[in-house]
C-alpha positions as CSV (number, residue, x, y, z in Angstrom):
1,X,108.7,115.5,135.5
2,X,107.8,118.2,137.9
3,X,105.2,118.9,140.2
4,X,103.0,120.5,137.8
5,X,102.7,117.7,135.8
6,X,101.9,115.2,138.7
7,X,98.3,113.6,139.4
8,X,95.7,114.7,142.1
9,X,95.8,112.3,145.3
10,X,98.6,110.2,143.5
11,X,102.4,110.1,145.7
12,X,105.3,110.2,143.9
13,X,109.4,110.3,145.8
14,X,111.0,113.7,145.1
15,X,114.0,113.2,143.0
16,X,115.6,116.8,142.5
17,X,115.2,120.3,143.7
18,X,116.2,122.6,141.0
19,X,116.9,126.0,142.2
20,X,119.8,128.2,143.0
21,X,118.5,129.9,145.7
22,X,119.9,128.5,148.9
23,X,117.4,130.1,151.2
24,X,114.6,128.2,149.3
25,X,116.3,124.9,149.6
26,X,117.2,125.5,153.3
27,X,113.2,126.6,153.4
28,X,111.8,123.3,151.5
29,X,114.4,121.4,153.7
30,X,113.1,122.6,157.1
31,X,109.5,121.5,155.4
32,X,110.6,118.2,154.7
33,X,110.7,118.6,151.2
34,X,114.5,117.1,149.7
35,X,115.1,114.1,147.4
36,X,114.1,110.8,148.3
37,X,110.6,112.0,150.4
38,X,107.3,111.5,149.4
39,X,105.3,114.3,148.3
40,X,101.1,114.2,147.2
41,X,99.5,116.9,145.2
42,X,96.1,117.4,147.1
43,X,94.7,120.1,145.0
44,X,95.8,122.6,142.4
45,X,94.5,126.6,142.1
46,X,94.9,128.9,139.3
47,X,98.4,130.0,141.2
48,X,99.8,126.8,142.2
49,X,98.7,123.9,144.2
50,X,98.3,122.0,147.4
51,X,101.2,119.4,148.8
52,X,101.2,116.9,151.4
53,X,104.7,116.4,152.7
54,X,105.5,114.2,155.8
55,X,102.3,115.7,158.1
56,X,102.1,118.8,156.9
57,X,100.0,120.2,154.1
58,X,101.4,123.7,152.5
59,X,100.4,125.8,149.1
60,X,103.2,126.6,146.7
61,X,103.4,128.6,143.6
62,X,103.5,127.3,139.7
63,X,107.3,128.6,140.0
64,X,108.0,126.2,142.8
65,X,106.4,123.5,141.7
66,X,108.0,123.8,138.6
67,X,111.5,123.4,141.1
68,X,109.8,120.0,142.3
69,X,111.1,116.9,140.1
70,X,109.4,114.0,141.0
């Protein structure tokens, strides 16, 4: 299951971050984002949605959330 599948308000542990792009993973890394961290959707728009990682709160795309396996 990925990121766009997940619940409003409900946390769930990132298993997996599915991309090839190692700039993006260094990127979500520096954000806190890597397997084994909780992550909350907050909200979601008609181009992505709202995450709360660690203390941070940041919008991603649909793309990137799709990357997300919770």
């Amino acid at each position: 299951m990925n990121l766009l599948s997940a619940q409003e308000g409900k946390e769930y542990i990132i298993k997996q971050i599915e991309t090839d792009d190692e700039e993006l993973n260094s990127f979500l890394f520096s954000l806190g984002c890597y397997s084994g961290e909780p992550i909350t959707v907050i909200s979601r728009q008609k181009g992505g949605c709202t995450v709360s990682i660690k203390d941070g709160r940041y919008n991603i795309d649909n793309q990137l959330a799709e990357a997300i396996l919770i």
